[in-house]
C-alpha positions as CSV (number, residue, x, y, z in Angstrom):
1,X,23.3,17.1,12.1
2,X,20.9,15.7,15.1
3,X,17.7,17.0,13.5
4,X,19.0,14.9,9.8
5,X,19.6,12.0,11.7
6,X,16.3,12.2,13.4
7,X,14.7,12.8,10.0
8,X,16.1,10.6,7.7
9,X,14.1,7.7,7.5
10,X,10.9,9.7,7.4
11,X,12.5,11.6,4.2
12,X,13.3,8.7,2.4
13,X,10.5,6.5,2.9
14,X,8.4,10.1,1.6
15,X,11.3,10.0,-1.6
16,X,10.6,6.3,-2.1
17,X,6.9,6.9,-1.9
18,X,7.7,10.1,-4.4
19,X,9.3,8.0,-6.6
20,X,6.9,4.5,-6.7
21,X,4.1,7.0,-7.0
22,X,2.1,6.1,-4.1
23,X,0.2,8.0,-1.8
24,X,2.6,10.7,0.5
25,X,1.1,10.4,3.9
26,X,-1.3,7.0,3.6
27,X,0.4,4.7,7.0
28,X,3.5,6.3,8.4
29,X,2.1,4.5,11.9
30,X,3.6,1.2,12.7
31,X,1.3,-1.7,11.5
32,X,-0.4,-4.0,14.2
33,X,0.2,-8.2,13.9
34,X,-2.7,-10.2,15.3
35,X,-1.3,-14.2,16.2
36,X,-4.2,-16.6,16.1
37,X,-3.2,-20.2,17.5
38,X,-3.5,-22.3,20.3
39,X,-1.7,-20.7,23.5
40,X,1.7,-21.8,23.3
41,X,2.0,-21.0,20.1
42,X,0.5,-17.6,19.8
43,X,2.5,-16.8,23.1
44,X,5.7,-18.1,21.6
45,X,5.6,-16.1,18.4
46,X,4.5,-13.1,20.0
47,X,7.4,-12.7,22.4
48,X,9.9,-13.3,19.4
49,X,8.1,-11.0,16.6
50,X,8.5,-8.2,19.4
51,X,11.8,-8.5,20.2
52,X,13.0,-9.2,16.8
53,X,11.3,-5.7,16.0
54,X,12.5,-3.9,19.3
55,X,15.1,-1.8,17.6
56,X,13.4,-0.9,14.5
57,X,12.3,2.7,13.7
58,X,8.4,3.6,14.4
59,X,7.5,3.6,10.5
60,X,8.9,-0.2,10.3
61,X,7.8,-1.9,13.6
62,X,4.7,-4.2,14.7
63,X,2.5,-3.8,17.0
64,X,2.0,-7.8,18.3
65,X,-1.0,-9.2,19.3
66,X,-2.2,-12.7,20.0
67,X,-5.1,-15.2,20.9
68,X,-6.3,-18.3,21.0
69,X,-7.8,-18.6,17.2
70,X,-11.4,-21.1,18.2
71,X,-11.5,-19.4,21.7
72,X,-11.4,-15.7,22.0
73,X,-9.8,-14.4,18.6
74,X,-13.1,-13.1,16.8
75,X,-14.1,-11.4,20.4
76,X,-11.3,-9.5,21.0
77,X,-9.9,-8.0,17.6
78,X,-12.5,-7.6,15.3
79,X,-13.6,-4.5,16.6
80,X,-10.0,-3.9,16.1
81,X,-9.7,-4.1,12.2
82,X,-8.4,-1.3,10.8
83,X,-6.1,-0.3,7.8
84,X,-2.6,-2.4,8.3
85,X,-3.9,-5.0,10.8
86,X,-2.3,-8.4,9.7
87,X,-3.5,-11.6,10.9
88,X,-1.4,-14.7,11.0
89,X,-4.5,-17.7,11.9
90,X,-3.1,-21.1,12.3
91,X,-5.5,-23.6,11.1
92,X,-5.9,-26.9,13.1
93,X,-6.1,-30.3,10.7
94,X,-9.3,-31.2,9.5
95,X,-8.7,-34.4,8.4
96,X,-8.7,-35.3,11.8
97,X,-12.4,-36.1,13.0
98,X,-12.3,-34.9,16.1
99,X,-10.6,-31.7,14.7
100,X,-13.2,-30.7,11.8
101,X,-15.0,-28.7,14.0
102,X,-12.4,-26.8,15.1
103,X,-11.0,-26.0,11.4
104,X,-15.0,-24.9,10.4
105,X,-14.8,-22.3,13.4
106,X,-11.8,-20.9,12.2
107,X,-12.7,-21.2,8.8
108,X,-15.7,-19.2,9.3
């Protein structure tokens, strides 16, 4: 009985994969979340996307990740991109002058 529990939600997400007709083996690693914003926000998020996954199973949790999006974003993930990598980028407003260049660095 141990040994099904332990296996069970690798077996079905292989059956759902069997029946959607998708690859077998193509990501059964956890996916990695990157947080772009300014500090507090980026910091906030982070610490409640990772404990809001903290009792999932390995083939459904995030790996978290976050930085300041006009700062140091670009320097210290995109070496980093890889297949699953999702990046949540908060944009600041560029309607604001003194904000348009900001928005063009992250834009870019």
């Amino acid at each position: 009985d141990c040994l099904l529990y332990c296996f069970l939600p690798l077996f079905f997400s292989v059956a759902l994969r069997v029946v959607q007709g998708r690859q077998l083996f193509a990501r059964l690693g956890k996916r990695t979340l990157v947080i772009g914003d300014v500090p507090y926000v980026h910091q906030l998020l982070e610490s409640y996307v990772s404990k809001l996954f903290s009792l999932s199973y390995s083939i459904a949790s995030l790996d978290v990740h976050g930085a300041n999006v006009v700062d140091h974003l670009v320097h210290r993930f995109t070496h980093r991109v890889s297949r699953g990598v999702l990046i949540a980028a908060g944009r600041p407003d560029g309607r604001l002058f003194s904000m348009t260049k900001a928005e063009s660095w992250v834009l870019m």
